[in-house]
C-alpha positions in Angstrom: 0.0 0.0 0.0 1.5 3.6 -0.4 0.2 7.2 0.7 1.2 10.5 -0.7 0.5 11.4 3.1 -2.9 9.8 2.8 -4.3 6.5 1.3 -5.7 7.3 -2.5 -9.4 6.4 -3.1 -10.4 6.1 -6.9 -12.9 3.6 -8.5 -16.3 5.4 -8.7 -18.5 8.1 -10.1 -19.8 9.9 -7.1 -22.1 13.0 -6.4 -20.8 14.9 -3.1 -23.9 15.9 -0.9 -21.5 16.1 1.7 -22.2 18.8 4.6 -19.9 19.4 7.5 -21.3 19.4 11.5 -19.8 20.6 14.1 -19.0 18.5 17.2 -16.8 15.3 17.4 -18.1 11.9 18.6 -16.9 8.3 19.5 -18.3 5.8 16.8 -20.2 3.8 19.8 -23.1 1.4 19.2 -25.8 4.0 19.1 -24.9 5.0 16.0 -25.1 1.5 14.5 -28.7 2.0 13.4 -29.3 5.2 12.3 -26.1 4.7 10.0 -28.0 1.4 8.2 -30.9 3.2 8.0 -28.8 5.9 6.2 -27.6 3.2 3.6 -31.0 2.0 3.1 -33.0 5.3 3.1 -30.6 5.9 -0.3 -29.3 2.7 -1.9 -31.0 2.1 -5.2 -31.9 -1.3 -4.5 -32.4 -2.3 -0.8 -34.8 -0.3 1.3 -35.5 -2.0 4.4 -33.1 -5.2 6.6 -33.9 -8.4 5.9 -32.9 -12.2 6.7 -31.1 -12.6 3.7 -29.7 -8.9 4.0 -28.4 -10.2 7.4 -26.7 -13.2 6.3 -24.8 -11.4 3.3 -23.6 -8.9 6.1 -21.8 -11.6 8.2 -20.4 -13.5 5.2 -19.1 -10.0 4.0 -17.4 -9.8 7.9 -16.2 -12.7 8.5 -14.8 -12.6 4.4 -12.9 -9.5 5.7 -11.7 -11.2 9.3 -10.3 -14.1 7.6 -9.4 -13.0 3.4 -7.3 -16.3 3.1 -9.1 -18.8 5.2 -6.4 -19.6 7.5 -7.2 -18.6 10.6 -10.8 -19.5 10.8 -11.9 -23.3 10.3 -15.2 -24.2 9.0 -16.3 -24.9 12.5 -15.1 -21.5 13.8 -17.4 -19.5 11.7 -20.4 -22.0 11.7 -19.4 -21.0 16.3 -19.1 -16.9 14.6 -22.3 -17.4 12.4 -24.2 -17.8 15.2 -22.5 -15.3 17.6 -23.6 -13.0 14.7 -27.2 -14.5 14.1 -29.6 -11.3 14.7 -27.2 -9.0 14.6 -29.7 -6.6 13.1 -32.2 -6.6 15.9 -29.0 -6.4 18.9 -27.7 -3.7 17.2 -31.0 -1.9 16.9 -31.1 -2.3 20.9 -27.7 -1.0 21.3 -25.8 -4.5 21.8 -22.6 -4.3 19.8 -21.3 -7.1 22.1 -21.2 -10.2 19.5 -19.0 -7.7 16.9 -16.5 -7.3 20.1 -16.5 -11.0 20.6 -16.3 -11.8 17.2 -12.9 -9.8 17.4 -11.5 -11.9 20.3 -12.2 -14.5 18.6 -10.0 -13.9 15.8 -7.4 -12.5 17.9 -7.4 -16.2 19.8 -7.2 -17.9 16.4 -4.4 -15.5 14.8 -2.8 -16.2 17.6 -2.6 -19.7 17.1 -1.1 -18.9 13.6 1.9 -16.9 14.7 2.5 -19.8 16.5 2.8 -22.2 13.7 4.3 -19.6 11.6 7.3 -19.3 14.2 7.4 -23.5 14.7 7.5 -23.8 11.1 10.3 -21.3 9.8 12.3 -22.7 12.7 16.4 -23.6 12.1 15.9 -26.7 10.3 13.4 -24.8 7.8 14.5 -25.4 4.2 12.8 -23.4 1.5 11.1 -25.8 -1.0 11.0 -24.6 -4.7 8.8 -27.6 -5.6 5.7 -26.6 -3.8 2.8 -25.3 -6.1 -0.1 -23.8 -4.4 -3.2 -22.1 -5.2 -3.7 -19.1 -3.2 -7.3 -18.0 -4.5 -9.2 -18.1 -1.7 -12.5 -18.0 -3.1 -12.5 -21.0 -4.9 -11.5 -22.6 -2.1 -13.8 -23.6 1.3 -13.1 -23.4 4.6 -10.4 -26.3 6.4 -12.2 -28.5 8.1 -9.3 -29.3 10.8 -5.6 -27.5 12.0 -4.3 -30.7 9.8 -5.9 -29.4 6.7 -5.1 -25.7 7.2 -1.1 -26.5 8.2 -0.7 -28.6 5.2 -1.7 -25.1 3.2 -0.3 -22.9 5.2 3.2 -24.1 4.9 2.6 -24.1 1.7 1.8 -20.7 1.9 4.8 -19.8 3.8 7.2 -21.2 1.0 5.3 -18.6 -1.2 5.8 -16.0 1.2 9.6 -16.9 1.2 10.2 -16.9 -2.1 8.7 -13.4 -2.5 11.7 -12.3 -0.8 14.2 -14.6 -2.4 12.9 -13.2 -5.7 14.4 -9.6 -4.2 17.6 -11.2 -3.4 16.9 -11.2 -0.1 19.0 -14.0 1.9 16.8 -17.0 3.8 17.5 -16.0 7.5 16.2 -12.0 6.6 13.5 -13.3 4.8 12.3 -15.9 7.6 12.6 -13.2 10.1 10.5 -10.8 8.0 7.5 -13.2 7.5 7.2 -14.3 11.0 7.2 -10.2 11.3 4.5 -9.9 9.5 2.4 -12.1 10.9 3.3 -10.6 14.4 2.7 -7.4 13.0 -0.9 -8.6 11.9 -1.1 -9.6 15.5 -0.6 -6.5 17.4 -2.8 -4.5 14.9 -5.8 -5.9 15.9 -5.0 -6.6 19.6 -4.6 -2.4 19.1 -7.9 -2.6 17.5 -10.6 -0.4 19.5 -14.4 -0.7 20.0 -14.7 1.9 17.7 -12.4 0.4 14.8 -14.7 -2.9 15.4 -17.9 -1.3 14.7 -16.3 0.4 11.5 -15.1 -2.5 10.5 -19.0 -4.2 10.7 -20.3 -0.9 9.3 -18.1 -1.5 6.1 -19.1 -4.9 5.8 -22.7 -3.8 5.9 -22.1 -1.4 3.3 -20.5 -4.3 1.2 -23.3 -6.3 1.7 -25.3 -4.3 -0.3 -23.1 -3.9 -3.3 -19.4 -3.4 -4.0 -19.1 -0.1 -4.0 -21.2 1.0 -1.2 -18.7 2.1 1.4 -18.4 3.4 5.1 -15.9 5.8 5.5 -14.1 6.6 9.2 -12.8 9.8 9.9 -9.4 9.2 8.6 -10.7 7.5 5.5 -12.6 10.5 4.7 -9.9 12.9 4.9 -7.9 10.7 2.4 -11.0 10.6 0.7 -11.0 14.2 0.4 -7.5 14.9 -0.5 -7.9 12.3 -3.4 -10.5 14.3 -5.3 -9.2 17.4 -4.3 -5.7 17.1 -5.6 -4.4 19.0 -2.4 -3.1 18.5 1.0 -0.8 20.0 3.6 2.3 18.0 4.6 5.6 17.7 3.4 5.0 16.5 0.1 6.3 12.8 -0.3 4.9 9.4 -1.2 5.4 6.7 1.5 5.2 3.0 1.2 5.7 0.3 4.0 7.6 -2.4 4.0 9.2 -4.9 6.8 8.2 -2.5 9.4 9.7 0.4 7.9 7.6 3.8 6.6 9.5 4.2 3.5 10.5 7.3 1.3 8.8 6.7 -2.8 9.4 9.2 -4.4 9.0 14.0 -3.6 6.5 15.6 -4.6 7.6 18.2 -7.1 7.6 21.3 -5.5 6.7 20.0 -2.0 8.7 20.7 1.2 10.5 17.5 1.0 11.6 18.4 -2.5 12.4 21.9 -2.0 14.5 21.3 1.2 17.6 19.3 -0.7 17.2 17.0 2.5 14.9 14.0 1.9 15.6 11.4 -0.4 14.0 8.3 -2.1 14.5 4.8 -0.5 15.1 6.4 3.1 13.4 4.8 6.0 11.3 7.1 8.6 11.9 5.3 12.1 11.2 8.3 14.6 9.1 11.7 14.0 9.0 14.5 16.7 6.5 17.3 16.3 8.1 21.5 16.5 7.1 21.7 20.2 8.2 18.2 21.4 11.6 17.0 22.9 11.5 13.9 22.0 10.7 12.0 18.4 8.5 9.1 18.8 9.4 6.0 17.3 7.6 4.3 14.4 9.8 1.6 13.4 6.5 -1.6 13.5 3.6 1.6 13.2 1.1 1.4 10.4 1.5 3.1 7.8 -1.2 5.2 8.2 -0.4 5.8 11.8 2.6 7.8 10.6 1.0 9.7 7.9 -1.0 11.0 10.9 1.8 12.2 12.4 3.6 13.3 9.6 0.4 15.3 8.1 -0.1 19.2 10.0 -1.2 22.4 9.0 0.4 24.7 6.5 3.5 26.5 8.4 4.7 23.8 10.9 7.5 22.2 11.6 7.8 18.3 11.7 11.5 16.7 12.3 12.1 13.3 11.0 14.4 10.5 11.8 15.8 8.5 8.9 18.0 6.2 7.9 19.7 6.4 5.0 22.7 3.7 3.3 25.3 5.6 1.3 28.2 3.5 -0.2 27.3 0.5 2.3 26.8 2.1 5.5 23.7 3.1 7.0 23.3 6.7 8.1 21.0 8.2 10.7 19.6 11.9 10.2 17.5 14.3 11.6 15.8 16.3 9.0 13.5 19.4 9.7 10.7 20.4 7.4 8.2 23.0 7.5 4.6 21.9 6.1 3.3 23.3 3.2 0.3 23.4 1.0 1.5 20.4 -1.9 -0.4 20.5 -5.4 -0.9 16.3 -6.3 0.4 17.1 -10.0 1.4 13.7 -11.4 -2.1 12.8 -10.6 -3.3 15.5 -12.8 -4.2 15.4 -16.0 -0.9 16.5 -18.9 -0.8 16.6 -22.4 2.5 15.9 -24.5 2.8 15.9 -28.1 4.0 13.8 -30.7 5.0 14.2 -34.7 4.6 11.6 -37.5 4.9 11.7 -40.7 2.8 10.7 -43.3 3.0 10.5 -47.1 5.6 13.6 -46.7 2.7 15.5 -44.7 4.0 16.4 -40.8 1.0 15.5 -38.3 0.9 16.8 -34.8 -0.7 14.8 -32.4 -2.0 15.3 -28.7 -1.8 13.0 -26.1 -4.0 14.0 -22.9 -3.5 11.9 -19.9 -5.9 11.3 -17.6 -4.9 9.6 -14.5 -9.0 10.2 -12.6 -11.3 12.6 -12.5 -10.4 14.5 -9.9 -13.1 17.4 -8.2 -12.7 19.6 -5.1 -16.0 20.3 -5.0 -15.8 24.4 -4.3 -17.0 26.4 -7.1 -14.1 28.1 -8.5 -11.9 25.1 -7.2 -10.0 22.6 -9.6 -11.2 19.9 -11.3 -10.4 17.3 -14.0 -12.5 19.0 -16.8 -11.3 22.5 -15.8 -7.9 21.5 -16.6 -8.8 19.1 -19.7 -10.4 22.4 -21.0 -7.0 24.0 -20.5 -4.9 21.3 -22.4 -7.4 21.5 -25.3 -7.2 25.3 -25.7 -3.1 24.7 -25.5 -3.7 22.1 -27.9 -5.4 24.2 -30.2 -2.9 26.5 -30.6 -0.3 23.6 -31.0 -2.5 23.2 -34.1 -2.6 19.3 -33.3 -4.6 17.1 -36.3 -5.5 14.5 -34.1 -5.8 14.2 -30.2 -5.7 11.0 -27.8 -7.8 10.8 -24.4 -5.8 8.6 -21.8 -8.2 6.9 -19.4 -6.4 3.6 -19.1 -6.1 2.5 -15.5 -8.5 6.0 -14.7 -10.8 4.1 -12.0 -13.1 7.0 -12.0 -14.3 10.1 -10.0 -17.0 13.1 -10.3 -19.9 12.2 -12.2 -20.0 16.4 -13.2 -16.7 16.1 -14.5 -17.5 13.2 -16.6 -20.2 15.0 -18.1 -18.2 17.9 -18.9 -15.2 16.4 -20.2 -17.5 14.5 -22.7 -19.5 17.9 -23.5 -16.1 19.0 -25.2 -16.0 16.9 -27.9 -20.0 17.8 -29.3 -22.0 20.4 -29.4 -24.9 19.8 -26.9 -27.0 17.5 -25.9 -27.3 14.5 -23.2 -24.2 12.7 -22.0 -25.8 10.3 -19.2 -28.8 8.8 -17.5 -29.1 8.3 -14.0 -31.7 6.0 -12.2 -33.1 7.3 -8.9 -33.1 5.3 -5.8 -36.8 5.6 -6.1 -38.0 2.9 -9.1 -41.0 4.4 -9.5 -39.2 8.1 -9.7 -38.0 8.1 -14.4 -34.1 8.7 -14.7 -32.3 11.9 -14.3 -30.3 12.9 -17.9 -27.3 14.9 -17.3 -26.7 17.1 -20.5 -23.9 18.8 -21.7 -25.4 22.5 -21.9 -21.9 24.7 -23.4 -22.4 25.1 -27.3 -18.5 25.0 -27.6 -17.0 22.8 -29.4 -13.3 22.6 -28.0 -12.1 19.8 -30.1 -13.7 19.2 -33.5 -10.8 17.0 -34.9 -10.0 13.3 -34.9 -10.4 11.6 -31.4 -9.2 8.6 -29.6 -10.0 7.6 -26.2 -7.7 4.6 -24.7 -8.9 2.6 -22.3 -8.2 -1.2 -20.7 -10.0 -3.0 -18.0 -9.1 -0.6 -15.3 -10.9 2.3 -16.8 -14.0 2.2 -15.0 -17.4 4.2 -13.8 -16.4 8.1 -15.0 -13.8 6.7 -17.8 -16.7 4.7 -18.6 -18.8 7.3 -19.4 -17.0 9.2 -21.3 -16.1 6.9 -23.6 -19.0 5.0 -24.1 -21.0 8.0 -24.3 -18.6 9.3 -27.1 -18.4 6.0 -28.8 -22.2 6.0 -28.5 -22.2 9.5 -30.7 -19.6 8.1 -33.3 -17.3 10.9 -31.7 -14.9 8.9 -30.8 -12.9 5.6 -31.9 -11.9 3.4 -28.8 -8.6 1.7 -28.6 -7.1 -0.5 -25.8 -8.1 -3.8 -23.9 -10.9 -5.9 -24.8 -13.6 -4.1 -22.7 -13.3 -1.7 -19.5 -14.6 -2.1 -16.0 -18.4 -2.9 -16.5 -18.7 -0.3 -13.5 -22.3 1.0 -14.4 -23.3 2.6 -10.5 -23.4 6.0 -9.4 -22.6 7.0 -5.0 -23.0 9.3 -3.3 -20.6 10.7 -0.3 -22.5 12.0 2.5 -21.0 13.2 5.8 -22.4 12.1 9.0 -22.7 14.4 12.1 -20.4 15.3 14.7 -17.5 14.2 12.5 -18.0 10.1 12.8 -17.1 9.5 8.9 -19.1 9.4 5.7 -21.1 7.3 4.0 -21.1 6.2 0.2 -24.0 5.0 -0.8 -25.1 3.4 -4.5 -27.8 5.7 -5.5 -28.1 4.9 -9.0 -26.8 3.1 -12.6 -25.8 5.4 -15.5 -26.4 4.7 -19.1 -24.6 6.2 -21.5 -26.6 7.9 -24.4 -27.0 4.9 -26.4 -29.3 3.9 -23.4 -26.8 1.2 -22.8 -25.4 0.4 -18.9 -21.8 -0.3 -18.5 -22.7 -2.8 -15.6 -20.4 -5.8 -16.6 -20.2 -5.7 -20.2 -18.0 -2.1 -19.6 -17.4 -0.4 -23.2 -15.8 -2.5 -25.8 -12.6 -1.5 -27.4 -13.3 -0.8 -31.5 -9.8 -1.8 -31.7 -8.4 -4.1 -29.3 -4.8 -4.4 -28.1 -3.3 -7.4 -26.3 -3.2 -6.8 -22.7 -2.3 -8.6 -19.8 -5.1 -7.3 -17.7 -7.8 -8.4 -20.4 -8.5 -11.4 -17.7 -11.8 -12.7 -16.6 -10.7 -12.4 -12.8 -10.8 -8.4 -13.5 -14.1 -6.6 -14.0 -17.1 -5.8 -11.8 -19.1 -8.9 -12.6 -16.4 -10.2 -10.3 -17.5 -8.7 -7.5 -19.7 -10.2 -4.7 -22.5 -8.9 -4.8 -22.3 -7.0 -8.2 -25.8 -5.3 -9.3 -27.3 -6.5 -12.5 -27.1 -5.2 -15.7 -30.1 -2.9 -17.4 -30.7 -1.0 -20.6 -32.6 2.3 -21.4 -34.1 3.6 -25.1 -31.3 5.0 -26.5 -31.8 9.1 -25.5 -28.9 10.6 -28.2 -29.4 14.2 -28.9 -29.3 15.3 -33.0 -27.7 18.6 -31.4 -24.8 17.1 -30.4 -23.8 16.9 -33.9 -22.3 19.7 -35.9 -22.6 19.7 -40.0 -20.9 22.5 -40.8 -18.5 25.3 -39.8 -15.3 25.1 -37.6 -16.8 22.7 -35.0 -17.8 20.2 -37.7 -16.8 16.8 -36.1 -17.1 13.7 -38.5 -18.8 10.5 -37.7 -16.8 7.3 -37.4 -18.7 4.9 -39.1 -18.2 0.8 -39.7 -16.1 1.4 -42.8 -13.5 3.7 -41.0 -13.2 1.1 -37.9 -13.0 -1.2 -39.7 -9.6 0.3 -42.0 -8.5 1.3 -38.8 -8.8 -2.1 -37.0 -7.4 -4.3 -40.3 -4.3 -1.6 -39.9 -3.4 -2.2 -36.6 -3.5 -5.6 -36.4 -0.7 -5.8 -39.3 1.1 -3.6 -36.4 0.5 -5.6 -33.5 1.6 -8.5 -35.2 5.1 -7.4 -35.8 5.4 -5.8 -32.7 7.7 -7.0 -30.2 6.3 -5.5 -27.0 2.8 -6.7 -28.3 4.6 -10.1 -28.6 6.2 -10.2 -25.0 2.6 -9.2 -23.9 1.0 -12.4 -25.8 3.6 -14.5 -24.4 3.0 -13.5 -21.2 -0.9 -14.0 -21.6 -0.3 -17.7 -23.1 2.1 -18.7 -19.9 -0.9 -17.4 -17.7 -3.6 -19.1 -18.8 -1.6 -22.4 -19.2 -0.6 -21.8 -15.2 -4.4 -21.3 -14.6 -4.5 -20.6 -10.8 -1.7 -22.8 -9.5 1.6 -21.0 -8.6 4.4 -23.4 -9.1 7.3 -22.1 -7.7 9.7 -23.5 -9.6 8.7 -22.0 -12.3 8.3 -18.0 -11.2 11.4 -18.4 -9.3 13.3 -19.7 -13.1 11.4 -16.9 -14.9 12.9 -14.2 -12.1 16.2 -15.5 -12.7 15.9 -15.4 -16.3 13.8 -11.4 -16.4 16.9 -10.7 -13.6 19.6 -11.6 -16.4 17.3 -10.3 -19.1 17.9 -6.6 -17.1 21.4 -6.9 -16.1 22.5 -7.5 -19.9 19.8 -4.7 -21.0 21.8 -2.7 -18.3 18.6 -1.9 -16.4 18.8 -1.0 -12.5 15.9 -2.8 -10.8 16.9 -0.9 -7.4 16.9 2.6 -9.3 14.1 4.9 -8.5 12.9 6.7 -11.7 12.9 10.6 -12.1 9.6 12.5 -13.6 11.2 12.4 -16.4 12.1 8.6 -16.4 8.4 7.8 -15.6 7.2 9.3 -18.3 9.6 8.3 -20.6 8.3 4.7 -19.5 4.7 5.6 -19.5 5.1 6.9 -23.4 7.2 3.6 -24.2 4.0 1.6 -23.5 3.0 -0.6 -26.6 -0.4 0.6 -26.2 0.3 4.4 -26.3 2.2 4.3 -29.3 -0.4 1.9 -30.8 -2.8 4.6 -29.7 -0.4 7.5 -31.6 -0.4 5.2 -34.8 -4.2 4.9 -35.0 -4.8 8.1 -34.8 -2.3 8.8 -37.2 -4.3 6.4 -39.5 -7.5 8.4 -38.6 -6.2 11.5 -39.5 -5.5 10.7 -42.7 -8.5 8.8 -43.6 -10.2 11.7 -42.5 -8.3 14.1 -44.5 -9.0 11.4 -48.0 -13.0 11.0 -47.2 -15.6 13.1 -45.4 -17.8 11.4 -43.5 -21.6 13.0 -43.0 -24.3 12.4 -40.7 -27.6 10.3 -41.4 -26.6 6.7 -42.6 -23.2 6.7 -41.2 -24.3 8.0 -37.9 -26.9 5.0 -37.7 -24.2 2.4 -39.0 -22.3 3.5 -36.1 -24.5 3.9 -33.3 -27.3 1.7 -34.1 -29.9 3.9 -32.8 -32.3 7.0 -33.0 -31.3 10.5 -31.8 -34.0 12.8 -30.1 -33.6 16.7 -29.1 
């Protein structure tokens, strides 16, 4: 997990209703009820508790208790399953009491693990490359006895192992840092408090419901907030953790840790002391987000860190001071760079806008993604670009109002997006895009994969929807067709986020599961079955609406003329690129990779990933690549615009350019070819 100073939350289009009370509280039991009824009062499809409501809730808690199915046996949570039976009416009458005992437990059977784990990776351990395990716990039931469950679980361990053999760590360090870990697992939730129990339950409530209903704690909100905002105050660094250490990423550009000279990448934070202490505290074994707490202040104040730092094979300690400031989230805004090719002696410019999420404060005059995309395209325009790429690949999503807006830019007017009401009786709410600007008429292509989800979803389907747009990437995004809403809860005891809705694009279709399929397709890695929202426990059905395109989107004639992509001009396109891919050798390595996965199915043999390291390892050292090295801006993006499926992206809309230079396309015939559907005012 990493932070910049606070745990990133993307994967969603969400409406902020979101007011702020004064007064703090303790999350106590009380609260339990009137924060269900909150969920339920809103959700789009359940309105009242019920028995099977009730038994999705405990699986969804005891799911999160025990993620691997080690620690509890099938026994243990047919004893839990009926701690927990009527949960819904104890909690109603203020009895929290079977979530507390739950916890203990867990704690009891953890416990018992660390146990094992130490007995196991004892002296006379020896690391065996031969095991081959599957670790996908939910294919898998629960053990029925310790016998079962230590026959896995040393399996397990030799996974663990070899995770740090693969980073040539040696087999004492690496036995140490597993049992670690799982004493580290141990005292987090013997730390854990009444209150962090009931959030935990809360959040499994929420999942019961669907997947992307969420409760939020105090400190997940604030992370929350920073993520959408683009903005915090600290000293501007990401942190990772590892082995017990809070570890230095990467500075912020511009941040305090950047600007002082002092911090550097790779350093390890093992004590912090606030400007009116004496004495640092340690941190060396604290969560992660523990120290982000303490690192975090207000604009203006000092915070002194202790690090530790290896130079030329020693290991240095340092005291560093930094003064807070207000840091600017850049590399998580949208930037454009551009691109020449050249084409039957004609020199084409081409923009390349990438969009990492779509990002919102909130406040009027505050940033936002499609503030800033507005930006690039009027910097664009004076570039004088033929052709312009929209980069949502791995963009998990963000503010519904931006998503509308962004894909406003592209047409003239009309409607974007359909929203169902929580009410099913209540029709859907359209969200149009009102500006008659055009601010990019030309050639457009929006790439995507399967991580482009909800808002990216949107936008892209909406545009494909119009014949706007070509779409080039994986197979298919997401399938994330819901809408939530982030609502705070008084006297500062979190948030909830609650499914109010699924959104159709203007072709009337929902993105639920079948996401936005790619025109063009590009081998990918993640094009997998185990990624997507059908996936998901849970996971809402699928619906579709009468298409509700608007004939004043289109413009015919003029400077904001955009052309239609019809059938004939994907498929050119397509038959194009594949004669690319083909003799591309990153597209190759990618399809290699894809063939070794699927013949490995679910079982991780050892043996194997251990020989492929070894041979990627060599593959490097001869290449002259530094594993250990951590990459500049520039670096980064050099990597990120090395990607086979950005310059595939840059040679199809090469292609489009200069079919649309050779053939004008107009609307009527082509416009139904392509969307297969009526358009209404």
């Amino acid at each position: 997990m990493k932070f910049v100073l606070g745990f990133l939350i993307t994967g969603f289009v969400f409406t902020t209703q979101a007011r702020d009370v004064a007064g703090l509280g303790s999350l106590s039991c009380k609260y339990v009820p009137p924060i269900q009824e909150g969920f339920l009062n809103q959700h789009v499809t359940f309105k009242k508790s019920s028995p099977n409501l009730e038994k999705r809730v405990v699986e969804q808690y005891l799911k999160r208790l025990d993620p691997l199915k080690i620690y509890l046996l099938d026994s243990d949570e047919r004893k839990l399953k009926k701690m927990l039976k009527g949960i819904f009416v104890k909690t109603q009458n203020a009895d929290c009491d079977p979530i507390h005992n739950v916890n203990k437990f867990v704690i009891k059977k953890v416990k018992e693990r660390v146990e094992f784990v130490k007995s196991f990776l004892n002296d006379k351990y020896k690391f065996d490359k031969n095991v081959k395990i599957s670790i996908d716990s939910d294919k898998r039931k629960r053990f029925k006895n310790v016998k079962q469950v230590n026959n896995f679980h040393s399996k397990y361990l030799h996974f663990q192992i070899s995770n740090y053999l693969l980073s040539d760590t040696k087999l004492p360090e690496a036995k140490k840092n597993v049992i670690k870990n799982y004493e580290r697992i141990l005292k987090r939730i013997e730390k854990e408090t009444p209150e962090d129990n009931i959030a935990e339950y809360l959040d499994a409530f929420a999942h019961a419901l669907d997947p992307h209903s969420s409760f939020f704690s105090a400190d997940v909100l604030e992370n929350f907030q920073i993520q959408m905002s683009l903005s915090l105050e600290g000293i501007g660094a990401t942190l990772s953790w590892k082995d017990g250490f809070t570890v230095v990423e990467n500075l912020v550009p511009g941040g305090a840790a950047d600007k002082s000279g002092l911090i550097k990448p790779k350093d390890k934070i093992v004590a912090v002391r606030q400007s009116k202490s004496k004495t640092a505290e340690n941190v060396i074994d604290m969560e992660l987000n523990d120290v982000v707490k303490k690192i975090r202040g207000k604009k203006g104040t000092k915070v002194i860190l202790s690090v530790l730092r290896k130079e030329e094979g020693k290991t240095k300690r340092l005291e560093i001071p930094l003064v807070r400031d207000k840091i600017s989230l850049e590399d998580e805004a949208a930037q454009i760079t551009y691109h020449k090719r050249k084409v039957n002696g004609e020199e084409q410019t081409i923009g390349l806008i990438n969009l990492p999420s779509f990002y919102s404060d909130g406040k009027r005059n505050g940033r936002s993604a499609s503030k800033d995309i507005k930006k690039l395209l009027e910097q664009a325009e004076k570039k004088g670009i033929d052709g312009l790429i929209l980069d949502v690949s791995n963009n998990g999503g963000g503010s519904l109002d931006d998503a509308v807006r962004i894909a406003g830019l592209f047409f003239k007017t009309g409607n974007v997006v359909k929203q169902s009401a929580p009410d099913p009786r209540s029709p859907a709410m359209s969200l149009a895009d009102t500006d008659a600007t055009v601010n990019y008429s030309g050639p457009l292509v929006i790439l995507i994969n399967r991580a482009s989800a909800s808002a990216s979803e949107i936008v892209s389907g909406t545009l494909k929807d119009y014949g706007r747009a070509v779409i080039v990437g994986g197979d298919h995004t997401f399938g994330k067709g819901t809408v939530q809403s982030v609502r705070n809860l008084p006297k500062q005891l979190g948030a909830i986020k609650v499914t109010v809705g699924m959104f159709f694009t203007a072709g009337g279709y929902s993105t639920q599961h079948r996401g936005v399929e790619a025109d063009i397709a590009l081998p990918s890695v993640i094009s997998t079955d185990e990624i997507g929202e059908k996936t998901y426990d849970y996971s809402l059905p699928p619906k579709k609406l009468p298409s509700f395109l608007s004939s004043s989107a289109f413009v015919h004639e003029g400077k904001s003329k955009w052309k239609i992509i019809d059938k004939k001009t994907i498929s050119s396109l397509k038959s194009r690129s594949e004669k690319r891919v083909l003799k591309n050798e990153k597209f190759k390595e990618i399809k290699d990779d894809i063939a070794k996965s699927k013949e490995r199915g679910k079982i991780v043999d050892l043996a194997e990933v251990m020989k492929e390291r070894e041979e990627e390892k060599t593959k490097n050292k001869k290449d002259g690549k530094d594993e250990s090295k951590v990459l500049t801006k520039a670096e980064k993006q050099k990597k990120y615009l090395e990607r086979a499926d950005i310059q595939e992206a840059i040679n199809v809309t090469s292609d489009l350019i200069t079919i649309h230079a050779k053939k004008p396309l107009t609307l009527g015939a082509n416009e139904k070819k392509r969307t297969g559907a009526s358009v209404s005012n």
